[in-house]
C-alpha positions as CSV (number, residue, x, y, z in Angstrom):
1,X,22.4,-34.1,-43.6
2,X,20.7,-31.7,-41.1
3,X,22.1,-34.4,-38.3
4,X,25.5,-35.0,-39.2
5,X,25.7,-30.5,-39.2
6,X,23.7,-30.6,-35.8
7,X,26.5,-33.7,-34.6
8,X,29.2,-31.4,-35.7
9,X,28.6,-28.4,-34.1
10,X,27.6,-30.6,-30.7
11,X,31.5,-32.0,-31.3
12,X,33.2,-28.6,-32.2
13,X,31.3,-26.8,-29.1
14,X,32.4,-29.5,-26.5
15,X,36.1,-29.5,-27.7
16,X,36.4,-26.0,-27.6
17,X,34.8,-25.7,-24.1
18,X,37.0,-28.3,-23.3
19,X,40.3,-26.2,-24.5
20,X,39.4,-23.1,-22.2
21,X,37.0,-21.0,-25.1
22,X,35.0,-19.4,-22.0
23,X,33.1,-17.6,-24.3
24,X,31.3,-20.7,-25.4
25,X,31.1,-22.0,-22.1
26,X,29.5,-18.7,-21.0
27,X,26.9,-18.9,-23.7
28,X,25.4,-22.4,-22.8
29,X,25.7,-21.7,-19.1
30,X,23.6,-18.5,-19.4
31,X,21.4,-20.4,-22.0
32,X,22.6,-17.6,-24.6
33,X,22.1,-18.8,-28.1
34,X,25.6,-19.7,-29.6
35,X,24.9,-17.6,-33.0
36,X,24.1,-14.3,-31.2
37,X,27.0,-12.0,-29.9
38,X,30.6,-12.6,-30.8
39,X,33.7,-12.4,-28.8
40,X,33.7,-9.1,-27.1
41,X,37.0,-7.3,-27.2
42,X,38.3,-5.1,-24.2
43,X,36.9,-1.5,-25.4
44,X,38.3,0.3,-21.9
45,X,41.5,1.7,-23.8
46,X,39.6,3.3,-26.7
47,X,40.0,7.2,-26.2
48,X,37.0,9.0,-26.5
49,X,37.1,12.8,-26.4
50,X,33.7,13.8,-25.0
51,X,34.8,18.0,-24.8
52,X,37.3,19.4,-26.8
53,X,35.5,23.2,-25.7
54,X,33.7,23.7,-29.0
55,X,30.7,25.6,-27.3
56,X,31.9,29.0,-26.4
57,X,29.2,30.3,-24.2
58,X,28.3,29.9,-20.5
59,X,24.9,29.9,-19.5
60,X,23.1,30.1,-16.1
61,X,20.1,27.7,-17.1
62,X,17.3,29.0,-15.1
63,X,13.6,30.0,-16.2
64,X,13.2,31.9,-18.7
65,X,10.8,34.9,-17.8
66,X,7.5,35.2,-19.1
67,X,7.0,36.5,-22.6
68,X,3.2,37.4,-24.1
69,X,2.9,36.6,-27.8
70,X,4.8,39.1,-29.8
71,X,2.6,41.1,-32.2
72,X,4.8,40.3,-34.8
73,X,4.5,36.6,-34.8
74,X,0.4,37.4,-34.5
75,X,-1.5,36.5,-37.6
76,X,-4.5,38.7,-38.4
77,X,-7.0,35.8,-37.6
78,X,-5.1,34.9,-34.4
79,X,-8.2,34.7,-32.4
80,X,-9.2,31.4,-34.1
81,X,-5.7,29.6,-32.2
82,X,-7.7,27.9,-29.4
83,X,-5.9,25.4,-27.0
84,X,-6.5,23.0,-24.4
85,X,-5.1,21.3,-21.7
86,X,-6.2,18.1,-20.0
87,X,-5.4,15.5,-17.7
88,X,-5.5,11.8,-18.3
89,X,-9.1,11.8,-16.7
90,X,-10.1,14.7,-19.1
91,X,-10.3,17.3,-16.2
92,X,-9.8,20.4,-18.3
93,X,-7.2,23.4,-16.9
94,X,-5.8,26.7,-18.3
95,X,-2.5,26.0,-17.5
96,X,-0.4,23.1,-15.7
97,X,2.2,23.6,-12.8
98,X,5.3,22.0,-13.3
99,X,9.2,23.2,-12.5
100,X,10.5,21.7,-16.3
101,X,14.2,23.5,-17.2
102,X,16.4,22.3,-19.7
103,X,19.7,22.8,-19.6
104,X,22.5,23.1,-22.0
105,X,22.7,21.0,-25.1
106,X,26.1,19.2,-23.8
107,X,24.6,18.9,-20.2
108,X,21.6,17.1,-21.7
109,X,23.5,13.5,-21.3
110,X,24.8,12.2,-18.3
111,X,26.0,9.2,-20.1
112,X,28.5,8.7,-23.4
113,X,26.7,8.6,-26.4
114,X,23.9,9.9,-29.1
115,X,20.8,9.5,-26.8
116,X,18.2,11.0,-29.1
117,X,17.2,12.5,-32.6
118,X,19.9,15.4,-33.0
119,X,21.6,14.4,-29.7
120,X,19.8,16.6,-27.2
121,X,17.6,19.6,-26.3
122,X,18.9,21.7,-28.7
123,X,18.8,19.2,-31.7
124,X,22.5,20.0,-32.7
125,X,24.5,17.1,-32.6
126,X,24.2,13.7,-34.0
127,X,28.3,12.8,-33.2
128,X,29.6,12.1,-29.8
129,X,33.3,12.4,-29.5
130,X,36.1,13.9,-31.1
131,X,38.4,11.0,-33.1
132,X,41.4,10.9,-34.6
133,X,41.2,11.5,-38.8
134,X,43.9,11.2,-41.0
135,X,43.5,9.2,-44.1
136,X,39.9,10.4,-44.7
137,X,37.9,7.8,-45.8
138,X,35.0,5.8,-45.2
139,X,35.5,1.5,-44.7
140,X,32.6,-0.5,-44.2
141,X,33.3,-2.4,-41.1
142,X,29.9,-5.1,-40.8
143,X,26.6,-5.2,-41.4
144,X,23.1,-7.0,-40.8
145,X,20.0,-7.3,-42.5
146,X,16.6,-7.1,-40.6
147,X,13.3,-9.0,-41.5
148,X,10.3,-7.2,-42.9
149,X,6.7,-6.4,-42.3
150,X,4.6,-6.6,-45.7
151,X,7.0,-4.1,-47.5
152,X,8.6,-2.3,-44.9
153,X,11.9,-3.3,-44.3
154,X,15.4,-1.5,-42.9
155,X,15.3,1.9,-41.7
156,X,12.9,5.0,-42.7
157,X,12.7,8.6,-41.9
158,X,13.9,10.0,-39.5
159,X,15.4,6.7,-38.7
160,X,18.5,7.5,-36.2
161,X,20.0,4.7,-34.0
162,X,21.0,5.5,-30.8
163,X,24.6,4.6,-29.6
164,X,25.0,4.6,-25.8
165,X,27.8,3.4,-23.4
166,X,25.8,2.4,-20.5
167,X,27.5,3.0,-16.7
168,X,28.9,-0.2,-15.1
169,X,25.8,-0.4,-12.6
170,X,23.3,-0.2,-15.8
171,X,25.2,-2.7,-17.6
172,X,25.2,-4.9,-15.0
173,X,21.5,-5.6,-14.6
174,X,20.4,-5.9,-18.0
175,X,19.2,-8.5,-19.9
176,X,22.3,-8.2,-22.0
177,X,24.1,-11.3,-23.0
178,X,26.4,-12.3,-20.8
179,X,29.7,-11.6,-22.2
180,X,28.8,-8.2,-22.9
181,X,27.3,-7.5,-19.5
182,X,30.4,-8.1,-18.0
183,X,32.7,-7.1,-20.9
184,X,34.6,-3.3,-20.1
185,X,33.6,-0.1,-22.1
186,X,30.6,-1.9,-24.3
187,X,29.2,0.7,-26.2
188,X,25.4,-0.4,-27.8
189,X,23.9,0.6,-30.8
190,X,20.0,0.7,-30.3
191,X,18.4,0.4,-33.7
192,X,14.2,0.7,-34.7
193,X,13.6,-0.5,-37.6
194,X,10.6,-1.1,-40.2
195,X,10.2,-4.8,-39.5
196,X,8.6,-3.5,-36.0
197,X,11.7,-4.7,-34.5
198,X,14.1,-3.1,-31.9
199,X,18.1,-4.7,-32.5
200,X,20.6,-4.2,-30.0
201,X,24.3,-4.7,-31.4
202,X,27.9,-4.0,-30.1
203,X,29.0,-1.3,-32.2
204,X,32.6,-2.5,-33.0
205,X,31.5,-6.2,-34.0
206,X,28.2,-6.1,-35.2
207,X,27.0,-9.1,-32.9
208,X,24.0,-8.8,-31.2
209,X,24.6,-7.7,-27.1
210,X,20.6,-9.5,-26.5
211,X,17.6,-10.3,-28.0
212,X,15.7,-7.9,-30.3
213,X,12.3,-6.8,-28.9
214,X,9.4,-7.0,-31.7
215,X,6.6,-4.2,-31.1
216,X,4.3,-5.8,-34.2
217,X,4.2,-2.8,-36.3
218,X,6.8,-0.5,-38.6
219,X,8.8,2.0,-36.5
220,X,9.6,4.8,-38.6
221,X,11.4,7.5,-35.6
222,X,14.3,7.7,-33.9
223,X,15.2,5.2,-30.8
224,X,15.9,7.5,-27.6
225,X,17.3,6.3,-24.4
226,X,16.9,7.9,-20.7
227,X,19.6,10.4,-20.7
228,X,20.2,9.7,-16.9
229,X,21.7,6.4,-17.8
230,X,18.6,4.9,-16.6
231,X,17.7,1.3,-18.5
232,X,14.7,2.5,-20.0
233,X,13.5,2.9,-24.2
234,X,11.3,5.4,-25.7
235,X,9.8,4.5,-28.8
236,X,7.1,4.7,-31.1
237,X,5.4,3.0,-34.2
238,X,4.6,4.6,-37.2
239,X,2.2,2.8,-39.0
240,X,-1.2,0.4,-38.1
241,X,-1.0,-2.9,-39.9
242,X,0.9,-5.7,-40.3
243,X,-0.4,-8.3,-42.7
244,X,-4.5,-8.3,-42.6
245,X,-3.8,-7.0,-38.8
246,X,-5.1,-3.5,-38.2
247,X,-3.3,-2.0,-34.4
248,X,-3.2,1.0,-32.6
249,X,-0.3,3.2,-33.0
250,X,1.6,3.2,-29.7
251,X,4.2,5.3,-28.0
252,X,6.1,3.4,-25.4
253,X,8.0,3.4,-22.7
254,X,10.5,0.0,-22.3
255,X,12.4,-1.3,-19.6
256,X,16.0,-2.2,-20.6
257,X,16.7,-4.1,-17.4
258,X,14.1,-7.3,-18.9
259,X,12.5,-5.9,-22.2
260,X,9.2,-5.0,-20.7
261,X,6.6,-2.6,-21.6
262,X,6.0,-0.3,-18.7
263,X,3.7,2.4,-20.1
264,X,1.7,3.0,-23.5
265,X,0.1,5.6,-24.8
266,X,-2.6,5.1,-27.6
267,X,-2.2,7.0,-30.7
268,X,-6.0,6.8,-31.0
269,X,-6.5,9.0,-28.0
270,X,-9.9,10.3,-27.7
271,X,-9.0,13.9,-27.5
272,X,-7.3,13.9,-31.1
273,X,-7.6,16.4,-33.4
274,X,-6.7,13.9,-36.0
275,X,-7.5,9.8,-36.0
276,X,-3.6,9.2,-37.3
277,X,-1.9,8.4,-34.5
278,X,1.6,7.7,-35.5
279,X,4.3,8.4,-33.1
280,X,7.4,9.8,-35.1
281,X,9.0,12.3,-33.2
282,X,11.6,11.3,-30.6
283,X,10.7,12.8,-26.8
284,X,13.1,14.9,-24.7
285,X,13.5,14.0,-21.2
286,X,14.0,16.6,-18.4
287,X,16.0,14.8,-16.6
288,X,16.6,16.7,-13.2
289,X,12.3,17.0,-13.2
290,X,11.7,13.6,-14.4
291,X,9.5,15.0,-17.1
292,X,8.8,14.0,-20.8
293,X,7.9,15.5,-23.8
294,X,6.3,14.1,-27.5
295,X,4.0,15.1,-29.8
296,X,2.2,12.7,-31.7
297,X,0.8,12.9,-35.5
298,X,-3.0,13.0,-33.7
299,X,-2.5,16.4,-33.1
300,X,-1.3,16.3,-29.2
301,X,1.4,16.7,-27.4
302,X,1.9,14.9,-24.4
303,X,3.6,15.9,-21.5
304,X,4.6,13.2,-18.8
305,X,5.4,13.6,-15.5
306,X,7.6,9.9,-15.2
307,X,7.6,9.4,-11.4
308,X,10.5,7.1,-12.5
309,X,11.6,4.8,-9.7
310,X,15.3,3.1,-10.4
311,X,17.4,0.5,-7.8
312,X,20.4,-0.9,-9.0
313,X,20.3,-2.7,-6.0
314,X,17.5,-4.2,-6.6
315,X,18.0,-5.0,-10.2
316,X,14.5,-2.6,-10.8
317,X,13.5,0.1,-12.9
318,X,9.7,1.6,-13.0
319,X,7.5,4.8,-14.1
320,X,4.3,5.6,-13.0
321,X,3.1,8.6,-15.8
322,X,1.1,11.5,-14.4
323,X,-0.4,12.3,-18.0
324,X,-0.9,16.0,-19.7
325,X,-2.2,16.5,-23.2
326,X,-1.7,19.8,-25.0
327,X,-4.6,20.5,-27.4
328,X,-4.9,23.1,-29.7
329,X,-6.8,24.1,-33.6
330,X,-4.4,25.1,-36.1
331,X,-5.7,28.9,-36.8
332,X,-4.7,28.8,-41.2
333,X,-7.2,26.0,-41.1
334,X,-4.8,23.1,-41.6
335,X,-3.9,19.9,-40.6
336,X,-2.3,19.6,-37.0
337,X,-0.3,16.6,-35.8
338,X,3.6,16.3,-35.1
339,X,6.2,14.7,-37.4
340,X,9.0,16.9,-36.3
341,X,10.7,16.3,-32.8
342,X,10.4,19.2,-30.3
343,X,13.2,21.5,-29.2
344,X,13.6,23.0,-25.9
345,X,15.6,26.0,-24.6
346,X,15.4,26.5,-20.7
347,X,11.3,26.3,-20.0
348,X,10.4,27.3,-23.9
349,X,9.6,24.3,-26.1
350,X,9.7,24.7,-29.8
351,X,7.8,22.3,-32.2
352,X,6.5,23.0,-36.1
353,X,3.4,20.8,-37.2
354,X,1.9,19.4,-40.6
355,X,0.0,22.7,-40.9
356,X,2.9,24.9,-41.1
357,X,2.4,26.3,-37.2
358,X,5.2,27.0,-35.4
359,X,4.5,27.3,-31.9
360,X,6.9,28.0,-28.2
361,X,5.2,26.9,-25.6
362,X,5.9,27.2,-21.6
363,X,6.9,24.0,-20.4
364,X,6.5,24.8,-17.1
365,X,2.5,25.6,-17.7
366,X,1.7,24.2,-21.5
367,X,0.6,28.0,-22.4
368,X,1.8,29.3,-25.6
369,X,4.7,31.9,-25.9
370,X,4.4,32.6,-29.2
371,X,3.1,31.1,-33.0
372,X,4.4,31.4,-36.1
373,X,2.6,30.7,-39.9
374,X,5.6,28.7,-41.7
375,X,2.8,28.4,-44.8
376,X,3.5,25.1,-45.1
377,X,3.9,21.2,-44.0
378,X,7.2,21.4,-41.3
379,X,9.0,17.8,-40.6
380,X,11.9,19.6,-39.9
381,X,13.0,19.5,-36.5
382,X,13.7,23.2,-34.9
383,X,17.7,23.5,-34.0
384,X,18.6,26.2,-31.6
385,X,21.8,28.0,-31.3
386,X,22.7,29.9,-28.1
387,X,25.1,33.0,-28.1
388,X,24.1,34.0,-24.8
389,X,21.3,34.3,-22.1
390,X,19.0,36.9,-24.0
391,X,20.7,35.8,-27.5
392,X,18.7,32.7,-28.7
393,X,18.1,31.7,-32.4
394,X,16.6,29.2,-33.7
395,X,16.5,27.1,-37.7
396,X,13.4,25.7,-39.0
397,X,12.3,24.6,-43.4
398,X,9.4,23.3,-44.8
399,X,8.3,20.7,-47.4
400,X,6.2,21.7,-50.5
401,X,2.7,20.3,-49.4
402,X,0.3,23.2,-49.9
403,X,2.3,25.7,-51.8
404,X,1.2,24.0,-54.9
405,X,1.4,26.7,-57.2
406,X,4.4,28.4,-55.9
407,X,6.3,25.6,-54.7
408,X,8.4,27.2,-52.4
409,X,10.2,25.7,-49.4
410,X,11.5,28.1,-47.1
411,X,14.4,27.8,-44.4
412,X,14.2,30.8,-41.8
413,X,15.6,32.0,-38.2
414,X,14.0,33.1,-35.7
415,X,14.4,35.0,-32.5
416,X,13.9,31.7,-29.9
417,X,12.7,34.7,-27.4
418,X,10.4,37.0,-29.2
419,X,9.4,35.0,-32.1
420,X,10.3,37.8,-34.7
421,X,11.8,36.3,-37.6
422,X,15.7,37.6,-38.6
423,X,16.1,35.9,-42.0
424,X,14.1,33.7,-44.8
425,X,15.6,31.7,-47.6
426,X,13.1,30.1,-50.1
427,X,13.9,27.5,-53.2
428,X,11.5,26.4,-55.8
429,X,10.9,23.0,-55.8
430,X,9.5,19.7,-57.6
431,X,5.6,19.6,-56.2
432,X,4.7,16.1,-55.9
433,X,1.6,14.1,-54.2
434,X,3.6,11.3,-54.5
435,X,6.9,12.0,-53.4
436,X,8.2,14.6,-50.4
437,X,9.9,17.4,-51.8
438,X,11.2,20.6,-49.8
439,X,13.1,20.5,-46.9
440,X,12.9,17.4,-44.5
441,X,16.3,17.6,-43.1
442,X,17.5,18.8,-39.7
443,X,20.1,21.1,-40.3
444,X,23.9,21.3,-38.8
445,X,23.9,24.3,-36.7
446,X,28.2,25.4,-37.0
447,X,30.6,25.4,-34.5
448,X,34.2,25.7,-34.6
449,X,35.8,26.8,-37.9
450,X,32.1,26.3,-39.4
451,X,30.8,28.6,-36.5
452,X,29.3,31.2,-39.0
453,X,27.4,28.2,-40.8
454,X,24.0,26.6,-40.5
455,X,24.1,23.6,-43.3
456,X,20.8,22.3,-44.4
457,X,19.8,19.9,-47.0
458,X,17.0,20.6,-49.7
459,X,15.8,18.0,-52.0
460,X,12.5,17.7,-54.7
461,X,14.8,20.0,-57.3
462,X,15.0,19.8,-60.6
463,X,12.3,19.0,-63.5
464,X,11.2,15.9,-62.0
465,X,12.4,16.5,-58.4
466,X,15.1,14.1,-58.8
467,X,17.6,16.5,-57.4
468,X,18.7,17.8,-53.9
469,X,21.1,20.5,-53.0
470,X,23.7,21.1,-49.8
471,X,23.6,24.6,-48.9
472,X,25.4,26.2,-46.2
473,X,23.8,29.4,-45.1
474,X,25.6,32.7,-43.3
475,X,24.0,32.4,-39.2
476,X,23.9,36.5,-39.9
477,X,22.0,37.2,-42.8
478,X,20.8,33.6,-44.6
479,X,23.5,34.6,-47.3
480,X,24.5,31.3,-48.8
481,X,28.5,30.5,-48.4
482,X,29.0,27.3,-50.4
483,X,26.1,24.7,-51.9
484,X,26.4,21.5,-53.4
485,X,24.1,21.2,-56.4
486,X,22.6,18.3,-58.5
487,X,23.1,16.1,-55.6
488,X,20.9,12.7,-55.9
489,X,17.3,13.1,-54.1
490,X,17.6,12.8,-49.8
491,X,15.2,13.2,-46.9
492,X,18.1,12.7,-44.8
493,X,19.6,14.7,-42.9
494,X,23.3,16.3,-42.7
495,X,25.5,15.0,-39.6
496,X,28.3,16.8,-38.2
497,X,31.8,15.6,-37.3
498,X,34.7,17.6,-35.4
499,X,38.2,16.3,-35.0
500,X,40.0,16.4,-31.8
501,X,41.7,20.0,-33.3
502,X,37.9,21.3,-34.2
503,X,38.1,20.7,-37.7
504,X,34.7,20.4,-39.2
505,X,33.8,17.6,-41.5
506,X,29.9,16.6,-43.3
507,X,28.3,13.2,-43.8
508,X,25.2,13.4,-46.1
509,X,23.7,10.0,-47.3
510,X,21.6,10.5,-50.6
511,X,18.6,7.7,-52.1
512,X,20.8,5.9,-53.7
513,X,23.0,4.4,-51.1
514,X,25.7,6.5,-51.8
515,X,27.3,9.0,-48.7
516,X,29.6,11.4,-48.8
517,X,32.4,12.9,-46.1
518,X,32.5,16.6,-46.7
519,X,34.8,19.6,-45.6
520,X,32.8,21.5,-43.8
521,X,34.3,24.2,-44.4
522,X,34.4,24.8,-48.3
523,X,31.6,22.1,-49.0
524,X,34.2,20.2,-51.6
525,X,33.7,15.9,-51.1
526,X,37.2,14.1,-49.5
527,X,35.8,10.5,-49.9
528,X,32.4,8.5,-50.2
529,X,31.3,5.1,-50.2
530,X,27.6,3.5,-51.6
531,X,25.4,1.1,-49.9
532,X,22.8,-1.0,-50.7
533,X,19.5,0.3,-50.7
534,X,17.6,3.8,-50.3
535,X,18.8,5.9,-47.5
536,X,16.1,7.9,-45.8
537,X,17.4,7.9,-42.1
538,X,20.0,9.6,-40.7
539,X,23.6,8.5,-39.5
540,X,24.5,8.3,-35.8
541,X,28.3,8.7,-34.8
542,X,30.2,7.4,-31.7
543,X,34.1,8.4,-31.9
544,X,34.1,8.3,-35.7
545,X,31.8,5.2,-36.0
546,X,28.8,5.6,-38.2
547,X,26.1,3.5,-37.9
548,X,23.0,3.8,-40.4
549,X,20.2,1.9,-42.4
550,X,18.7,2.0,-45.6
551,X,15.0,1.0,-46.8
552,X,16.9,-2.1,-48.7
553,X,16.8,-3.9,-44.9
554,X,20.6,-3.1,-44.0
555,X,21.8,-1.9,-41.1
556,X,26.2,-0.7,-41.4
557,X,28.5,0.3,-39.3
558,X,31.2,3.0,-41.6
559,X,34.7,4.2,-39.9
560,X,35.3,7.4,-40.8
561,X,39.1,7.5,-40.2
């Protein structure tokens, strides 16, 4: 039986090569596996509205000037913060010198696309483009299933693809199948996923655009992409064994050009505070520096000077890391290590740890700024909203982890500057060893009509925890302007989509497959769909195209139109 099938397809192939299907005859040429791919559509006429003038301020991105700690951000027992800073020898310095400057959140990509967790340095945006919506409603438009290591299988938190339209001259030279190399306006979809794979689909078919690349162990973080356009992949794994095989935790660094591994670092570093080395938080790449940022559930964070070397011309892309670790002991006597992805605001980078410490740091040197006690567990990544040049706020929660008795998870803001904090919101919650409750989400920091809202999600409520709740808060005062209650339980996190007039609509995916599309204005649901499986990462969105993945091992593409 397996013949005659193997016979038939050798027939249908050769007649349909031989009636002009150059997709085929591309295929075997290349020596491209028939099944993979599909036939790519011209993409050049889709409109894409990258700026539609949301962000109202202009900012001259230069260094921000030295600030000491502010005595209001000081605990009492400050003196037991100790840090350290070495080199990748272990030469031991008081403070690095480096020229690191971020620039502004819509600057942060050179390229179309969702290029990292949250979209950029600010960790505001998770949509790129500005579609046409009328009917409002969500269609399910493909979907794949990955494989599985042990029981991990699909996507977990924080889980967010990214979606990239690569420049002509990146395209080119990758190891892209063929007809999608040289197809026009290609836009990928660059997917981790628990099975320890990496996938690489077109995002309007579905079909893989090459092959996937298998790291050996569960990724549980966000993909990121060089935002230069360069073909390289940031990634790291999340857990140590596959099978009855115990591994390192690695972050790495991935050429795009021939799926190569160009640099690693070893979660089991031997300056860790901690000897969990997961690598969950997505970097941030300064791009006009060539520096890179992650911290790393060991209780470091790692800065990177790349020394990237790239030649379209000569089809080569390389790095040659000049490596920095920040060390430093949690003062409140907790755990350190990073979950959350770090934010960065000119030279100041902001990141929360598994302690509950808050902490700004100079970029430029790797000195603190400023800390803060959150009093508990922080996944959350920091957003940051910019009003002006000496106006800069920024959004951060926790989960219920120590606060056993009181249960509390509390969503604040802060003064990005000073450190002072201008508001605090707290909710009781579900405490749990087994389950995460409090507030793992990344919020939606408003724009637009929505410009007076930051919209968070907050799960763990109820008797048994069962429950979540949408809440959007006042920016002013933390005053709460609409909330969703009695929501099913999430640890994802709320995405944001503008129109091409600026109207503001929500996605939020819930545990039981089901998401919704949201006014964000008023908070009421327009439409929803459900999917199979648990839904613990969060959506991506390229022109009105969602892509996202559930713990069930599917991976689906929804139009919002």
């Amino acid at each position: 039986m397996k013949k005659r099938i193997s016979l038939l397809i050798l027939f249908l192939t050769v007649v349909l090569i031989l009636n002009g299907c150059t997709y085929l005859k591309d295929r075997l040429i290349n020596g491209e596996p028939l099944y993979g791919g599909g036939q790519v559509k011209n993409n050049a006429n889709i409109v894409v509205k990258s700026d539609i003038g949301l962000y109202p301020y202009s900012e001259n991105f230069k260094t921000v000037s030295t600030i000491d700690i502010a005595a209001t951000s000081l605990p009492s027992y400050y003196d037991k913060y100790n840090f350290a800073i070495f080199d990748e020898n272990g030469q031991q310095f008081k403070k690095i010198s480096g020229n690191t400057i971020f620039g502004s959140s819509q600057n942060y990509s050179e390229i179309n696309g969702v290029t990292t967790f949250k979209g950029n340095n600010f960790r505001n945006s998770s949509s790129f483009g500005y579609p046409v919506i009328e009917s409002k409603s969500l269609n399910l438009i493909w979907q794949f299933e990955t494989s599985h290591i042990d029981e991990y299988k699909g996507i977990g938190w924080t889980g967010q693809p990214a979606i990239v339209q690569w420049p002509a001259e990146t395209q080119n030279i990758m190891n892209m199948y063929h007809s999608y190399k040289t197809s026009s306006g290609t836009v990928e979809v660059i997917y981790g996923a628990l099975d320890g794979n990496i996938y690489f689909v077109d995002l309007y078919t579905g079909k893989y655009t090459r092959d996937p690349i298998s790291l050996g162990l569960p990724i549980f973080g966000s993909i990121t992409v060089d935002p230069r356009g360069y073909p390289l992949l940031y990634v790291g794994t999340g857990f140590n064994m596959n099978g009855l095989r115990y591994e390192d935790m690695t972050f790495s660094i991935i050429s795009l050009i021939d799926g190569s591994v160009l640099y690693q670092i070893n979660g089991s570093d031997s300056y860790a505070i901690r000897t969990w080395g997961a690598f969950d938080s997505s970097p941030l790449i300064d791009k006009v520096n060539d520096c890179l940022f992650i911290g790393c559930e060991n209780g470091l964070l790692y800065s990177l000077k790349l020394n990237s070397d790239f030649s379209p011309e000569n089809k080569s892309i390389s790095v040659a890391p000049e490596l920095t670790r920040f060390y430093y002991v949690n003062p409140f006597g907790r755990n350190a290590g990073f979950e959350s992805s770090l934010a960065a605001f000119k030279n100041y980078i902001y990141i929360t740890d598994n302690g509950g410490l808050l902490q700004c740091l100079n970029a430029q040197t790797l000195e603190p700024v400023w800390i803060y006690d959150l009093k508990d567990d922080s996944d959350s990544t920091v957003s940051i909203e910019v009003v002006d040049s000496n106006t800069v706020y920024l959004y951060t929660a926790t989960e219920v982890s120590f606060e056993k008795e009181s249960s509390f998870s509390y969503i604040r803001k802060f003064n990005a500057l000073t450190g002072d904090m201008i508001w605090e919101s707290k909710f009781k919650c579900f405490y749990s060893e087994s389950m995460t409750t409090g507030t793992t989400s990344t919020p939606v920091i408003g724009l637009s009509e929505i410009s007076d809202s930051v919209i968070y999600s907050v799960t763990g409520l109820g008797e048994n925890g069962a429950f979540s709740n949408l809440i959007s808060f006042d920016k002013s005062n933390g005053n709460i302007i609409w909330k969703n209650e009695n929501l099913p339980y999430s640890l994802s996190s709320p995405v944001e989509l503008y129109d091409e007039n600026g109207k503001a609509y929500i996605i939020m995916s819930y545990s039981n497959g089901l998401i919704e599309l949201i006014n964000g204005q008023t908070g009421v649901p327009i439409s929803n769909i459900t999917i199979q499986g648990s839904i613990e990462g969060s959506p991506a969105i390229y022109n009105g195209n969602m892509v996202i993945g559930t713990r069930s091992g599917n991976i689906y593409s929804i139009k919002i139109n």
